[in-house]
C-alpha positions as a printed Julia matrix, in Angstrom:
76×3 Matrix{Float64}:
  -5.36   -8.04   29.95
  -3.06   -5.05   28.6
  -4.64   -2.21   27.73
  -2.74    0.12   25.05
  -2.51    3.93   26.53
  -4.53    5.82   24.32
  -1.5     7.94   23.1
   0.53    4.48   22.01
  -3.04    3.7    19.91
  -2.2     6.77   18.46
   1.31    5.98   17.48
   0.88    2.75   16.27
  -2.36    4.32   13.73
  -0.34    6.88   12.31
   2.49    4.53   11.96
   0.26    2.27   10.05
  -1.39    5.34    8.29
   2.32    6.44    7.1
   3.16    2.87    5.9
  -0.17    3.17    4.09
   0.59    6.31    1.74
   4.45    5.21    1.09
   3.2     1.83   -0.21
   0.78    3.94   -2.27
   3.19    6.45   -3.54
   5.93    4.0    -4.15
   3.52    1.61   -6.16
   2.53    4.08   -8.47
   5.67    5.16   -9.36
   7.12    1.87   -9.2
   4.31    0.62  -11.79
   4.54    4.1   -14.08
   8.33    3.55  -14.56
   7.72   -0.32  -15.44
   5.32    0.29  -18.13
   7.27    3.39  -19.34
  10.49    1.24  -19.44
   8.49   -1.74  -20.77
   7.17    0.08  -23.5
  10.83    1.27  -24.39
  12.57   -1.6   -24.06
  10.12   -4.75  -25.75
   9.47   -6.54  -22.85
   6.38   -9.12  -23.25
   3.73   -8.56  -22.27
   3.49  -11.52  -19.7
   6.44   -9.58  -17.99
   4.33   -6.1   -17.98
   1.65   -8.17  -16.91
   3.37   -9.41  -13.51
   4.07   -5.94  -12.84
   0.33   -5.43  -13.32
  -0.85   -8.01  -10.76
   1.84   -6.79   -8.06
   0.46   -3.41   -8.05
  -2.86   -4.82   -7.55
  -1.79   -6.77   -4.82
  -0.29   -4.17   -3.22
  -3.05   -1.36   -3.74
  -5.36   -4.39   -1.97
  -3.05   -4.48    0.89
  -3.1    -0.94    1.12
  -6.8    -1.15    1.16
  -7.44   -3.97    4.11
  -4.7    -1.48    6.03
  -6.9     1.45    5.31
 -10.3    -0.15    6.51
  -8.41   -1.42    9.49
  -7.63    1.71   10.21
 -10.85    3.56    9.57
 -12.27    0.18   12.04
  -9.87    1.52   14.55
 -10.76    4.97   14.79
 -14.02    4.27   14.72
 -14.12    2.19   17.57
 -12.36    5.17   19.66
């Protein structure tokens, strides 16, 4: 069985800890400039609403990354 050096562990956590805050950063402002520009421009609600659920879905992703991480370090 391969083991990973402890240096490429490294690596590949911050990599994944990097990922982790640009998914954060981008959803919020991704999801602040849809409701600002939904609120100027009419859309319905059910459109809002879908940009709702996909910040959700990626704050949750952003989550199980986070606790994998935390798992990770943990166990090192």
């Amino acid at each position: 069985m391969n083991r990973q050096q402890p240096q490429d562990k490294a690596r590949a956590t911050a990599r994944k800890a990097r990922m982790v805050a640009i998914v954060i950063a981008a959803t919020m402002l991704l999801w602040m400039g849809a409701q600002a520009l939904g609120g100027r421009l009419g859309w319905p609600t059910r459109l809002v609403f879908l940009f709702d659920l996909a910040a959700l879905a990626a704050f949750f992703w952003a989550l199980v990354v986070s606790y994998q991480i935390w798992r990770d370090r943990r166990e090192s």
